[in-house]
C-alpha positions as CSV (number, residue, x, y, z in Angstrom):
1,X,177.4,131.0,109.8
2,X,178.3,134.2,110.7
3,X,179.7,135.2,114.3
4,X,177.8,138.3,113.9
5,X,174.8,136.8,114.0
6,X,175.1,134.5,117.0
7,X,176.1,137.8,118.9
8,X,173.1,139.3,117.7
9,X,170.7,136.5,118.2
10,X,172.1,135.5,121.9
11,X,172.2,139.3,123.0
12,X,168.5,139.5,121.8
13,X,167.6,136.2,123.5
14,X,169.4,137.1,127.0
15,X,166.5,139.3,128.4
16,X,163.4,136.7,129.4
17,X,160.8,139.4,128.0
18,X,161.9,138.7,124.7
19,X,162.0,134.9,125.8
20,X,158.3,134.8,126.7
21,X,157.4,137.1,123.5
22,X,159.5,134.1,121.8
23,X,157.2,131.6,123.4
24,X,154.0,133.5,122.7
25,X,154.3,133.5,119.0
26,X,155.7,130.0,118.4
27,X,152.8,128.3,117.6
28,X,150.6,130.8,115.6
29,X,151.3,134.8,114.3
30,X,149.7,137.5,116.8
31,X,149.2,141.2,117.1
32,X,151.7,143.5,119.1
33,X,148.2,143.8,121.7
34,X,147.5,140.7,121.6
35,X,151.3,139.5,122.5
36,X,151.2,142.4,125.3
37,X,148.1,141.0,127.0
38,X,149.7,137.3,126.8
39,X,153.0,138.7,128.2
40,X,151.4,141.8,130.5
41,X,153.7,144.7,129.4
42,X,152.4,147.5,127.4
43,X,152.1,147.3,124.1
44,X,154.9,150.0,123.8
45,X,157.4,148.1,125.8
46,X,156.0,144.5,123.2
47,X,157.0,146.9,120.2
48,X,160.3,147.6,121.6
49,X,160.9,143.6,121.8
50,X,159.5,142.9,119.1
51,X,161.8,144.9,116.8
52,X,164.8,143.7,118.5
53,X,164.2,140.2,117.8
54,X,163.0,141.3,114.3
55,X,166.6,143.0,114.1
56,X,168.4,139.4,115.1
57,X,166.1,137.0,112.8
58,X,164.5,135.9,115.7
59,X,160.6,136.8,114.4
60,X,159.3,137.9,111.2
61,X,156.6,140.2,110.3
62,X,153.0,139.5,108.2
63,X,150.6,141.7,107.3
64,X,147.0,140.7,107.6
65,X,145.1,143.9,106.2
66,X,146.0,146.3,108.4
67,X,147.1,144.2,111.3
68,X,151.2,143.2,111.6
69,X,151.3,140.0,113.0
70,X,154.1,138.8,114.6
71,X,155.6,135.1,114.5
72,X,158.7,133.2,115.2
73,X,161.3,132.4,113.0
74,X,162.7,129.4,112.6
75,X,165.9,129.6,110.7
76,X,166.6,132.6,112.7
77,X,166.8,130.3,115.7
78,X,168.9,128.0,113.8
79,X,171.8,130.1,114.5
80,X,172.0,129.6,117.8
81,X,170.9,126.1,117.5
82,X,174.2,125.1,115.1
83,X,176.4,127.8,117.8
84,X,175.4,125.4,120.4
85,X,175.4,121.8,118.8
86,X,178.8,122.6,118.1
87,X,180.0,121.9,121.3
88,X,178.0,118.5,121.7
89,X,180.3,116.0,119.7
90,X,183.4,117.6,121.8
91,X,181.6,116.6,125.2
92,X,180.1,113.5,123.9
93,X,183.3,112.0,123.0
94,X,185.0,113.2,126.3
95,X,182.0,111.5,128.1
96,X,182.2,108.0,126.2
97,X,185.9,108.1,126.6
98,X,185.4,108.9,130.2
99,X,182.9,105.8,130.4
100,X,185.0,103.5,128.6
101,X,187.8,104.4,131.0
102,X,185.9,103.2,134.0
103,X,184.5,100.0,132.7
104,X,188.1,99.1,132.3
105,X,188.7,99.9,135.3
């Protein structure tokens, strides 16, 4: 994994607009007006989003015709998901040590 790409990926993730376009396309692709009208920002402003998570691996693109269609991608959030999991077993271990500790007593 690349640092880069964490940067990228959390920087694009930080603003909750992108957040909520996140959550609109999880389950199924959608327009840019059809994401604005689930979100309510213009569709100008969905675009702008849009292309920013594109730019981090956060969504990918479809064409339907002549429609772009808009969906999340997975192994784009994977990423952050293997950034952050890292510091689980760290945490984990400190927590069963600190439990073992005090049932000793």
């Amino acid at each position: 994994m690349w640092a880069g790409d964490v940067d990228v990926a959390l920087r694009a993730l930080a603003d909750p607009n992108r957040r909520r376009i996140l959550a609109v396309v999880r389950e199924e692709p959608l327009a840019v007006g059809e994401i604005a009208k689930a979100v309510d920002m213009s569709q100008q402003a969905v675009s702008h989003h849009l292309h920013v998570l594109h730019d981090a691996g956060l969504v990918t693109e479809q064409r339907q015709r002549t429609r772009h269609l808009f969906l999340v991608r997975t192994d784009g959030l994977r990423v952050v998901r293997d950034f952050l999991d890292g510091f689980w077993p760290t945490h984990l271990a400190a927590l069963k040590a600190a439990a073992e500790a005090e049932v000793r007593g």
